[in-house]
C-alpha positions in Angstrom: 17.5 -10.8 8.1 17.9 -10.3 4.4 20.2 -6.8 2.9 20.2 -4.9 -0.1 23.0 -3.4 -1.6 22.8 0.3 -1.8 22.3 -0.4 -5.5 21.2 -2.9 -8.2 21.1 -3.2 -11.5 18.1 -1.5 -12.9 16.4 -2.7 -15.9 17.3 -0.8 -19.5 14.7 2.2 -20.4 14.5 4.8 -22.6 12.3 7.8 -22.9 10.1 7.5 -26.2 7.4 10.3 -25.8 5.8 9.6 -28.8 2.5 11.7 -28.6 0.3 9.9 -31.0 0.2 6.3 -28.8 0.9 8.4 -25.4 4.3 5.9 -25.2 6.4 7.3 -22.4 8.6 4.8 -22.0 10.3 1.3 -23.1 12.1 -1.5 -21.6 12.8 -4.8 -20.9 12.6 -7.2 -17.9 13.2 -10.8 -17.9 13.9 -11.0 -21.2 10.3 -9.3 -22.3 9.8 -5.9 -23.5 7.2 -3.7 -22.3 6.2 -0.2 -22.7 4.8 2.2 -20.5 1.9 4.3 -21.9 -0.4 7.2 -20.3 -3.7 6.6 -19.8 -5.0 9.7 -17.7 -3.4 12.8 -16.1 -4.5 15.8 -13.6 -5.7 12.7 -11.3 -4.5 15.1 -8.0 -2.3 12.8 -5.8 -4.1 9.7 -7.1 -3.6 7.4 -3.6 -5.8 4.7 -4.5 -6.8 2.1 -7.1 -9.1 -0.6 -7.5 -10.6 -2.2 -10.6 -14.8 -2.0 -10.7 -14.8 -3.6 -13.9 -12.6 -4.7 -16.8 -12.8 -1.2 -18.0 -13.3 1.2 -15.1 -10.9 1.8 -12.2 -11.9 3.8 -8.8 -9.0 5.9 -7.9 -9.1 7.9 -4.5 -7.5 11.3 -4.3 -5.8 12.5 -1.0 -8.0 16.0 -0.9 -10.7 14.4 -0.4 -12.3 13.3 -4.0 -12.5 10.0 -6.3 -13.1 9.3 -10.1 -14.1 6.5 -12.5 -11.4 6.1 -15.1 -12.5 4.3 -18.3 -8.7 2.9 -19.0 -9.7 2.4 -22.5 -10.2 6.4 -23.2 -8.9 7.4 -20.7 -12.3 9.5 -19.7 -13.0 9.8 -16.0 -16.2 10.8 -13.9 -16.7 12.4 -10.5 -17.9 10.1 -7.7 -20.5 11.5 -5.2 -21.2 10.3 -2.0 -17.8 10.6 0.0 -17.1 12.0 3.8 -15.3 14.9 5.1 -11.8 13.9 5.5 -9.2 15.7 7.2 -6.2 16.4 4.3 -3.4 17.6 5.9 0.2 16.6 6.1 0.0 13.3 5.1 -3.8 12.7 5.6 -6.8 12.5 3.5 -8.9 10.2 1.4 -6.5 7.1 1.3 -7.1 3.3 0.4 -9.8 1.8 -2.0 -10.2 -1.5 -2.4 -13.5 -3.7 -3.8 -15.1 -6.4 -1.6 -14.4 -9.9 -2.4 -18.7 -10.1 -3.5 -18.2 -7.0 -5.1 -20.7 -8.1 -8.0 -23.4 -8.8 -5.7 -23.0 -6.7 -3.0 -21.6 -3.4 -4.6 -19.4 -3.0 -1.3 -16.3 -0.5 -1.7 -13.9 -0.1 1.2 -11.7 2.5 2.0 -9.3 3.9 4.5 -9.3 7.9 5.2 -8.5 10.3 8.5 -11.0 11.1 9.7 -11.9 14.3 11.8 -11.7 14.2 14.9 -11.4 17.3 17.4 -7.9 19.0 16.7 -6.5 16.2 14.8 -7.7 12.8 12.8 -7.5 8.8 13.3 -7.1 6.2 10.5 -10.7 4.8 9.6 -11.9 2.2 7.7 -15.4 2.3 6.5 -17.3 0.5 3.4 -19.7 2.3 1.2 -22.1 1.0 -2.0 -21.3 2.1 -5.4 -24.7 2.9 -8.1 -23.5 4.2 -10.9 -20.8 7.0 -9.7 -22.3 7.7 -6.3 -21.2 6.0 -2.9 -24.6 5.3 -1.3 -24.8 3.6 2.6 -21.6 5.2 3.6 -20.3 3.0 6.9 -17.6 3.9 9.3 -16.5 0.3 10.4 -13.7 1.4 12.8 -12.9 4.5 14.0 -9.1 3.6 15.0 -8.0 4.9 18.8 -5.3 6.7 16.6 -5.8 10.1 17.3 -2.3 12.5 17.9 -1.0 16.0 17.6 0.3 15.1 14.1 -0.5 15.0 10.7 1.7 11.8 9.6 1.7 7.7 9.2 -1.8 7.4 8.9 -1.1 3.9 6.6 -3.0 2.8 5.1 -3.6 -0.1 2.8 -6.8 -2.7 2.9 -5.8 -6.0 1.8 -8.3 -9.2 2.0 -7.9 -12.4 2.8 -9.7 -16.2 1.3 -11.4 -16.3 4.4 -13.9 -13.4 4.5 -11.1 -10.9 6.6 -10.1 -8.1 6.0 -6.7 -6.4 7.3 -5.4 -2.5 6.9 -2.5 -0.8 8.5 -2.0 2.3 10.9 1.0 4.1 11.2 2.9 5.7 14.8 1.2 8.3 13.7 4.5 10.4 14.0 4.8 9.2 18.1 7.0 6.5 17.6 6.7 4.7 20.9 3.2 4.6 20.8 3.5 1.8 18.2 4.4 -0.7 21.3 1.4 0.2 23.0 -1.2 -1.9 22.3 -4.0 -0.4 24.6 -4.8 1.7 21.4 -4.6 1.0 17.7 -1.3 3.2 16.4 1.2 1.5 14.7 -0.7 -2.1 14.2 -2.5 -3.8 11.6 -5.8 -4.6 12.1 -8.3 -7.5 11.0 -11.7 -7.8 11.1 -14.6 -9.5 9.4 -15.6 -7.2 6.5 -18.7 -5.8 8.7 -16.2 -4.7 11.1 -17.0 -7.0 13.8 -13.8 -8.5 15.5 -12.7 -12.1 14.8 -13.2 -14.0 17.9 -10.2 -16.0 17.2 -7.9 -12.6 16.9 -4.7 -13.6 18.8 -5.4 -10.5 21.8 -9.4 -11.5 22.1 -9.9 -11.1 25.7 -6.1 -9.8 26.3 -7.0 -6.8 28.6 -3.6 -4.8 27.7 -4.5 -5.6 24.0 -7.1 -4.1 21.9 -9.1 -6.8 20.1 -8.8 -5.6 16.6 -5.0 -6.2 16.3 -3.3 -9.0 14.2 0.2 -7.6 14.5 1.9 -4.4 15.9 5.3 -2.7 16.0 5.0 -1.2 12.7 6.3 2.7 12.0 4.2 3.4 8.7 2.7 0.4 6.4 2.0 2.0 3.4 1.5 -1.4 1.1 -0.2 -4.7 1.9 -1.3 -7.3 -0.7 -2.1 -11.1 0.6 -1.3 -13.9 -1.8 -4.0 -16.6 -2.2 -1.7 -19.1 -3.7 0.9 -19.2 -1.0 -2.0 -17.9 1.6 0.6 -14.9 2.8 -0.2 -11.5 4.2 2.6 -8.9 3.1 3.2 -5.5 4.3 5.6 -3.0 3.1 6.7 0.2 5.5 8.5 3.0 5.0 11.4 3.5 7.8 13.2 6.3 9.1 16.2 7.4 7.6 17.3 4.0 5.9 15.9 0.9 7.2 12.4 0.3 4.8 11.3 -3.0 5.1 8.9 -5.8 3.8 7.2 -7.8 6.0 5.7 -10.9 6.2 3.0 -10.6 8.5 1.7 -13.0 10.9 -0.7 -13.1 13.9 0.2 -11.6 17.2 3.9 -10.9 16.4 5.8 -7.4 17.3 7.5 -6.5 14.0 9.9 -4.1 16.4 9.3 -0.6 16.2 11.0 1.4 17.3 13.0 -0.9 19.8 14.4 -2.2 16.2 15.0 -0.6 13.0 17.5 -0.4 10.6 17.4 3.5 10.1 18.7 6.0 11.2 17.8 9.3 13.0 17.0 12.0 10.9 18.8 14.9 12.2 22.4 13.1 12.7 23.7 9.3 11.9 22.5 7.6 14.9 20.7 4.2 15.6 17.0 4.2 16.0 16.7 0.6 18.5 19.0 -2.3 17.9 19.4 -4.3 14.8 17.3 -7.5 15.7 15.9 -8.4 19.1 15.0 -12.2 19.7 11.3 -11.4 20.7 10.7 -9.4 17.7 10.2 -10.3 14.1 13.0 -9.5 11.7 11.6 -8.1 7.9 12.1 -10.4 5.2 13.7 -7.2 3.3 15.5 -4.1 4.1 16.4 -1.1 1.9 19.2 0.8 2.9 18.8 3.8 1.4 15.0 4.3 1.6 13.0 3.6 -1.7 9.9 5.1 0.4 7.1 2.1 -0.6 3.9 3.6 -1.5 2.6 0.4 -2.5 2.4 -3.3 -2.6 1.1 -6.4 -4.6 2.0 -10.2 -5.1 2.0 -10.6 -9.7 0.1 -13.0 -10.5 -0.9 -11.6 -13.4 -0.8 -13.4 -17.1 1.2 -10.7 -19.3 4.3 -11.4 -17.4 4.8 -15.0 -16.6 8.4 -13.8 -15.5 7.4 -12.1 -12.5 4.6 -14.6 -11.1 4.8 -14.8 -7.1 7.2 -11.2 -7.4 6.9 -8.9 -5.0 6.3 -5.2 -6.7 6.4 -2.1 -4.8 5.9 1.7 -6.1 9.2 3.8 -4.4 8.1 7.8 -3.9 11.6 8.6 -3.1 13.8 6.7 -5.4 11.1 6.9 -8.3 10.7 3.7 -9.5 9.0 0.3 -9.7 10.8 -2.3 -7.6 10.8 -5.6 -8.3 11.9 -8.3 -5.5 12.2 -12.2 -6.0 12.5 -14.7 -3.5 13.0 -18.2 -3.3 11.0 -20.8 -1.7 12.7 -20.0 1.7 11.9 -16.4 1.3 15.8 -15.8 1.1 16.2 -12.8 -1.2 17.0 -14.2 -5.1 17.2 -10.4 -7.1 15.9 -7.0 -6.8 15.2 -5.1 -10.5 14.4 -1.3 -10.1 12.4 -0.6 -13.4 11.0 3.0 -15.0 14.0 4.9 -12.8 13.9 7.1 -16.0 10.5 8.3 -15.6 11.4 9.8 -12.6 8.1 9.7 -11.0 6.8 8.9 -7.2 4.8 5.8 -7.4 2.1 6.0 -5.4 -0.4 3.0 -5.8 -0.6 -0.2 -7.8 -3.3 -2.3 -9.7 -3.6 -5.0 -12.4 -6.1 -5.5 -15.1 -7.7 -8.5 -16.4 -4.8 -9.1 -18.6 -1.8 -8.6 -15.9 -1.4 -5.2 -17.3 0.2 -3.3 -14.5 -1.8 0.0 -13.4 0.7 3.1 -11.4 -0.7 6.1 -10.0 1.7 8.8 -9.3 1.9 11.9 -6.8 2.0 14.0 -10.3 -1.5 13.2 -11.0 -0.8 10.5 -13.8 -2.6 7.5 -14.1 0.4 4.6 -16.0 -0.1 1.4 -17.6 2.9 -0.9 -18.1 2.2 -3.9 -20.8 3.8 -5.9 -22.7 5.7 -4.3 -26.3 
């Protein structure tokens, strides 16, 4: 189990709103300066982003909508094509992420609740993208998901080098339900990207398992980014009161909830579960108090040799980019918490061509931090 200190040192910023380059901020990190510009604003709650092209991002919006930002103007376009989804509390139109063919095939993929009688379940469907309109929409997996709540829908998509493809559910705000495993809350799910299972899934033919799960225990993954080099899946989930954690996610484990947590109940400072059980798998992180993740990716970007293999999250609560580094033994080396001056809720994360780093944010901005 690997700690945080309630607080590290944060990288140096300062606020430079010079309106003629749309500079909102400066700073340094590893010895390289940076800036942070603006490239688009009134995006909504911007909760996805995916690069289509060099120029031209996708980004989903929670209500229910999706645009083409040119990140060289900063122009955008309405996309056509997209379902009904159920945005409420913390549902909507959710993850986007392009197929690993994308050039040939033209396959988007996305995660959104979905209607469904009185309340919604995570799904994951694929659709094809001419132009700006979505075209053979597909609902791949209608998650068994369904509760009397509006909360921890997930939900990142994240694929693998072997033609999977993996995306997270939340408890769904019934917290034991995530040790259930007769339906799909609180698990991460892979499949091949037509949405068939994986015959070699580590529940296949498990009759108290449902077949799409890889792992299960989790409260609410709300980042997941797999890392061809080191050929890791990593998760990112927000906690309770206290106790966020990363992740490192690996077939057929229990990752604990809510039998183990490190936060605490809201309403008072009690324990949720035990610190660590021996049949469940301990986080390789912890953040005590909660950043809130909205997002996760492994840099292995160009523009910042500095931070290749880093993990990078976007914190909603503590409004900031988080930086984490770990050694070879995935022991914890340094946490940096970068752009606290902003003060905005990160929601999603992208990079460019370049290693230019891409940040939405629950104001409606669309960021771009590259190097000075």
């Amino acid at each position: 189990m690997k700690y945080f200190l309630p607080f590290c040192a944060a990288a140096l910023l300062s606020a430079n709103l010079t309106a003629q380059n749309q500079i909102v901020a400066s700073g340094s990190s590893e010895g390289q300066n940076f800036e942070v510009e603006e490239v688009a604003s009134g995006l909504g709650v911007p909760w996805g982003l995916s690069f289509i092209s060099e120029q031209e991002l996708f980004v989903t919006q929670r209500t229910g909508e999706a645009v083409l930002v040119d990140v060289s103007t900063g122009e955008s376009r309405t996309v056509t094509g997209l379902p009904q989804v159920e945005a409420r509390g913390q549902g909507g139109l959710l993850d986007v992420a392009i197929a690993p063919d994308f050039n040939d095939s033209h396959w988007l993929y996305f995660t959104y609740s979905k209607p469904q009688g009185s309340g919604a379940a995570t799904t994951l469907a694929r659709a094809r993208l001419t132009d700006n309109q979505l075209e053979d929409w597909q609902d791949l997996l209608v998650s068994d998901s369904v509760t009397g709540r509006n909360q921890h829908f997930g939900s990142r998509i994240a694929f693998d080098d072997d033609g999977y493809l993996y995306f997270g559910i939340g408890d769904r705000g019934d917290r034991d339900e995530a040790q259930n495993t007769s339906n799909h809350i609180g698990a991460i799910i892979r499949l091949h990207l037509d949405g068939r299972v994986p015959q070699d899934n580590p529940f296949v033919g498990n009759p108290d398992v449902r077949d799409e799960i890889w792992s299960y225990g989790h409260r609410n993954p709300q980042g997941m980014a797999f890392d061809s080099v080191e050929q890791r899946l990593w998760s990112n989930e927000h906690g309770p009161r206290g106790g966020d954690e990363i992740n490192l996610i690996q077939p057929g484990l229990n990752y604990g909830w809510p039998e183990v947590s490190q936060g605490r109940e809201y309403w008072g400072p009690i324990s949720i579960g035990e610190d660590s059980l021996p049949e469940m798998e301990d986080p390789i992180v912890v953040f005590t108090p909660s950043i809130a993740p909205g997002s996760l990716l492994v840099y292995r970007g160009e523009a910042f040799p500095e931070w290749q293999g880093n993990l990078l999250n976007g914190a909603l609560v503590l409004t900031h980019l988080n930086r984490i580094v770990l050694d070879e033994n995935l022991e914890l080396v340094a946490e940096e918490r970068l752009l606290e001056a902003v003060g905005e809720r990160i929601r999603a994360l992208a990079v460019d061509h370049q290693g230019w780093l891409y940040l939405s944010t629950d104001s409606g901005r669309l960021l771009r931090l590259r190097p000075a």
